[in-house]
C-alpha positions in Angstrom: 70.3 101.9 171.6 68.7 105.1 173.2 71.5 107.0 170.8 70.6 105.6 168.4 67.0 106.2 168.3 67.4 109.9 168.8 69.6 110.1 166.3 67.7 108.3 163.4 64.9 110.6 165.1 66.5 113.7 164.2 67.6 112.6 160.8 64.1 112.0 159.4 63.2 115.2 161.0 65.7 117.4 159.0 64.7 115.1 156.0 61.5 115.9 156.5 62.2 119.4 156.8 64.7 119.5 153.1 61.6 117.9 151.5 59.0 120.3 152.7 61.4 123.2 151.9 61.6 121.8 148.5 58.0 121.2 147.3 56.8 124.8 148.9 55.0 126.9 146.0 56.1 130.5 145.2 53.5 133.0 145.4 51.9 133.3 142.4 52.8 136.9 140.2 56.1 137.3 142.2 57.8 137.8 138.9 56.6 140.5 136.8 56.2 138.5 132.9 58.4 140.7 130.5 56.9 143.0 128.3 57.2 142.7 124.4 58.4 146.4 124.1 61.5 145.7 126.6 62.6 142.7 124.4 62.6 144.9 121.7 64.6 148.1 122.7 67.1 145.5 124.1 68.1 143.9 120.6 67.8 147.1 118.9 70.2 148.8 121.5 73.4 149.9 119.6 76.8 148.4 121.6 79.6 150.5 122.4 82.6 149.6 124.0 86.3 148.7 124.0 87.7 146.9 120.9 90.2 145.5 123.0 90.6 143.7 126.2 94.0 144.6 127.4 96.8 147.3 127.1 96.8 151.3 126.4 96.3 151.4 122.5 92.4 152.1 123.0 89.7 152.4 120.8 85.9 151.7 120.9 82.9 150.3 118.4 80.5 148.7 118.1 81.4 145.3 118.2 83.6 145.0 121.5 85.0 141.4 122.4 81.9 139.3 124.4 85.2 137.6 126.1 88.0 138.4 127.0 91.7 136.2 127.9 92.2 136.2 131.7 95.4 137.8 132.1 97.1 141.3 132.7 98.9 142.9 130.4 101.2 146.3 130.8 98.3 149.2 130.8 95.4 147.4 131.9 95.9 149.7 135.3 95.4 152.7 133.2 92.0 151.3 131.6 89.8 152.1 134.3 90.3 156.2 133.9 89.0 156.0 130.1 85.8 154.8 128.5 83.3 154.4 125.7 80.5 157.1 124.6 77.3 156.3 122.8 76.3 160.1 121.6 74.1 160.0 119.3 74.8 156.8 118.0 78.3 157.5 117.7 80.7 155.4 119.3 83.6 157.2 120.9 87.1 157.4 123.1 86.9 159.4 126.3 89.3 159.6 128.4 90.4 161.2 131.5 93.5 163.4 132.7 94.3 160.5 134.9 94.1 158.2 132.2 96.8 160.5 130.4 99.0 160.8 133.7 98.7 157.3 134.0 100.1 156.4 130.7 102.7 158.6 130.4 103.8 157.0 133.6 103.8 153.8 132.2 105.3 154.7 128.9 108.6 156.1 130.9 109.0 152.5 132.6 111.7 151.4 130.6 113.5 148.1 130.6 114.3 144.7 129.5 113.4 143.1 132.7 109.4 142.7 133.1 109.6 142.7 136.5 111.1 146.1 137.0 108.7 147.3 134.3 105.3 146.1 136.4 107.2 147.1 139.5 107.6 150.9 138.2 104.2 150.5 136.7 102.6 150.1 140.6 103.7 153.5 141.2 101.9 154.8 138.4 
């Protein structure tokens, strides 16, 4: 009975507690309110970026894929030593020696099995 008690006790105290933690105010101007002129520049901004999600055939625009399929594809590796260049409102290719070390490596995995391939492609 005494178990009981303390336990029903304890109970409406850490209700008590999840109900008081919930109906607490924020302090009032803890978020900055947006300015019109950030709102602007943002949908103006010109996009540059990959045109494609996976493999080593790389080029960039303006328009690069908002989504992309969740899987890996031979090259992907190689990706992350290349990128996209807004200059002057130009959208272009850059891409590194690694990138071109990388691929070459790749390219030279030869075989019908895709298992070999990706295996010689982790040495890349």
């Amino acid at each position: 009975m005494k178990t009981s008690l303390v336990i029903l006790a304890m109970c409406i105290t850490v209700l008590a507690m999840l109900i008081a933690g919930c109906t607490s105010s924020q302090p009032v101007g803890a978020v900055p309110p947006i300015s019109p002129s950030v709102a602007t520049t943002t949908a103006t901004s010109f996009t540059c970026g990959f045109t494609s999600c996976h493999g080593l055939d790389l080029a960039c625009g303006p328009n690069p894929p908002q989504v992309c399929p969740m899987y890996y594809q031979l090259g992907d590796k190689c990706r992350q030593y290349a990128y996209c260049s807004n200059t002057s409102g130009s959208c272009s290719l850059v891409t590194t020696q690694q990138f071109a070390s990388c691929k070459s490596c790749i390219e030279r995995c030869g075989g019908a099995d895709p298992a070999e391939i990706l295996s010689c492609e982790e040495k890349c």
